[in-house]
C-alpha positions as CSV (number, residue, x, y, z in Angstrom):
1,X,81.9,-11.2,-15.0
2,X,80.2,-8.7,-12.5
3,X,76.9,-7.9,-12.5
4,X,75.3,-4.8,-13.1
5,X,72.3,-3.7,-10.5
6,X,68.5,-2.7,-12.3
7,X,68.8,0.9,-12.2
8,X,66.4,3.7,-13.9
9,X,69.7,4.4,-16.6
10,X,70.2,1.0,-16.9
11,X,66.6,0.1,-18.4
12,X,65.9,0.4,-21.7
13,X,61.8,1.2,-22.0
14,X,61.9,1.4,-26.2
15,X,64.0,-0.7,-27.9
16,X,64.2,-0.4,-31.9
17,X,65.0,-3.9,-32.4
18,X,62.6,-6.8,-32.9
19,X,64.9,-9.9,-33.0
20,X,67.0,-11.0,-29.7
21,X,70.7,-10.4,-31.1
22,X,69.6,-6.9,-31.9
23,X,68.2,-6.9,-28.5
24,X,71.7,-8.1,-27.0
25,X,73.3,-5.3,-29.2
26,X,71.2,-2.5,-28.2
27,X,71.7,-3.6,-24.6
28,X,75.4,-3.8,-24.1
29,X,75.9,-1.1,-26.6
30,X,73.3,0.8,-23.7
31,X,75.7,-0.2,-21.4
32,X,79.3,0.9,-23.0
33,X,77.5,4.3,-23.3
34,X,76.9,4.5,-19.9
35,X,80.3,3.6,-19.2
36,X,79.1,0.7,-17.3
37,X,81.0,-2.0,-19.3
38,X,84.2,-1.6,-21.0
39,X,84.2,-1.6,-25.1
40,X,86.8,-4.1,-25.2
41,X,83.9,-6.8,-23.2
42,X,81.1,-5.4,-25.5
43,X,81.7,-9.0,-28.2
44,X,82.8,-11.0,-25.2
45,X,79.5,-10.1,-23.3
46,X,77.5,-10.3,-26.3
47,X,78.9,-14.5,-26.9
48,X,78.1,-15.1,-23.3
49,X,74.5,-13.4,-23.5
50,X,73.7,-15.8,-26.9
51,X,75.5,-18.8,-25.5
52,X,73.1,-18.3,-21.8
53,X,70.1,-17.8,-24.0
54,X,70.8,-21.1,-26.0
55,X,70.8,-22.9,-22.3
56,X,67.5,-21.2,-21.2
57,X,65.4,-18.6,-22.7
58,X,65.2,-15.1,-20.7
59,X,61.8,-14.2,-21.9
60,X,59.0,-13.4,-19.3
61,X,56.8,-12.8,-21.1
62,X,54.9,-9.8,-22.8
63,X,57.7,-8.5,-24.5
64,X,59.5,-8.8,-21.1
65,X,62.9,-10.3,-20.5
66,X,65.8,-10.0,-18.1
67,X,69.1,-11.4,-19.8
């Protein structure tokens, strides 16, 4: 899977969900919008992001995390 570089359109500042698969969802949905990942990988990427988080939390802190 590539990676997608921290850009200003990448960054979400004010998310409407509260629970992480929301979070996931918002995100790669964010993404597909932006035409930065194709629909067809939006489930894939959303099983790998759940499965990764399962491993090791990416929580910072303060409502801050970088999955």
């Amino acid at each position: 899977m590539d990676t997608v570089d921290i850009r200003p359109r990448t960054v979400i500042g004010d998310l409407k969900s509260t629970d992480r698969s929301g979070v996931f969802r918002e995100l790669v949905s964010h993404l597909v919008d932006m035409k930065l990942l194709p629909q067809d990988q939006q489930d894939p990427v959303l099983t790998a992001l759940e499965l990764r988080e399962q491993k090791l939390t990416t929580a910072i802190g303060n409502s801050l995390a970088l999955p």
